[in-house]
C-alpha positions, -999 to +999 in steps of 0.1 A: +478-661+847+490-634+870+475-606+844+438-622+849+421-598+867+436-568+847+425-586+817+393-593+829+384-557+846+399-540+812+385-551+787+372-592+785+343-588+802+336-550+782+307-554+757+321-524+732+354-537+732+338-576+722+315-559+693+334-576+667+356-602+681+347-638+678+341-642+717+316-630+738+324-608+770+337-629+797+310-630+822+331-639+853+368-635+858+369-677+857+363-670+820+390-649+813+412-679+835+402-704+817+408-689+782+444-678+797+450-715+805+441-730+766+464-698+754+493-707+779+488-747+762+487-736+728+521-720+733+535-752+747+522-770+719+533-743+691+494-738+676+494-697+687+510-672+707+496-649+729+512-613+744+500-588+765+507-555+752+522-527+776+523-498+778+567-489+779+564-462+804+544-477+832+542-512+822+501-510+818+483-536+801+463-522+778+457-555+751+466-584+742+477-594+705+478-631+690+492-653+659+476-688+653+496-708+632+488-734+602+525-742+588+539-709+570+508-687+578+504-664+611+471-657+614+468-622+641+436-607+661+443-584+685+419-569+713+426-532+730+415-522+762+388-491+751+406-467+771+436-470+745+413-469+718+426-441+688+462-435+703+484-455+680+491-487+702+477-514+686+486-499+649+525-503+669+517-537+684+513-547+651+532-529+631+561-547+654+548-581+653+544-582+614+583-568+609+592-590+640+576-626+622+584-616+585+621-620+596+613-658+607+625-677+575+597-704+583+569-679+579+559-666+549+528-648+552+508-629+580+469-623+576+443-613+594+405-608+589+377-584+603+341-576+603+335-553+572+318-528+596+352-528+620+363-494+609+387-492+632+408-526+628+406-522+590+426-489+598+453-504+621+459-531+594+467-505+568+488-482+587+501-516+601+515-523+565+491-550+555+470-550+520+434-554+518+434-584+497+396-585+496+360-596+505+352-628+522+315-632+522+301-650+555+335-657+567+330-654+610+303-654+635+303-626+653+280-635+682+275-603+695+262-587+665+245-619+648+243-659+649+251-657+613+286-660+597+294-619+589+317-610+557+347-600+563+375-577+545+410-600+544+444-586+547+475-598+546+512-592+543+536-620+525+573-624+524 
């Protein structure tokens, strides 16, 4: 809860950084609180897992990254402040998380999905190690490019 306002100021409420995410930008910092209270019960409860990712040097947050879990399945979206965007942070992030929960016998597979138009996270998921597995035609809204479900590219990494 502490990391609100960082969150908030660095990227939640940032309209290029929200493109393709599932959310909307946070139009108030009791936004970004409230969504940090569900993440903080989820944990508790064992649905998903939230981190902040920081920077070693300086302890900046730049991000945050995120598995949901159904049984033997992390699911992972991610979000990067902009001004991190192209530096190799998030491609680390999850290149660490993947190794990280691969080494947990109870999960066997990590996936994750984006917009077929989201260059950039299709990259980070390769270099991360995971496989395009394919299209998935109208697979997530994407409310700030369009009311209607989006196709998506799928990629995944089992054990």
């Amino acid at each position: 809860m502490e990391d609100a306002d960082v969150i908030f100021d660095k990227y939640a409420q940032d309209p290029d950084v929200t493109k393709y995410l599932t959310w909307r930008p946070n139009r108030s910092i009791g936004e970004t609180r409230e969504f940090l209270e569900a993440s903080l019960v989820a944990w508790r409860e064992g649905r998903s897992y939230h981190w902040t990712i920081v920077r070693k040097e300086d302890q900046e947050l730049m991000g945050m990254i995120n598995a949901s879990i159904e049984n033997h399945k992390w699911q992972i979206g991610y979000v990067l402040a902009r001004a991190y965007w192209g530096k190799g942070y998030m491609t680390e992030a999850l290149r660490k998380l993947v190794a990280w929960a691969l080494e947990q016998p109870e999960i066997c597979r990590i996936w994750s999905v984006c917009d077929i138009e989201n260059r950039a996270s299709a990259r980070v998921m390769e270099k991360a190690g995971m496989r395009r597995e394919g299209t998935l035609p109208r697979w997530s809204v994407h409310p700030n490019l369009s009311p209607e479900p989006r196709d998506s590219y799928c990629y995944s990494v089992p054990r």
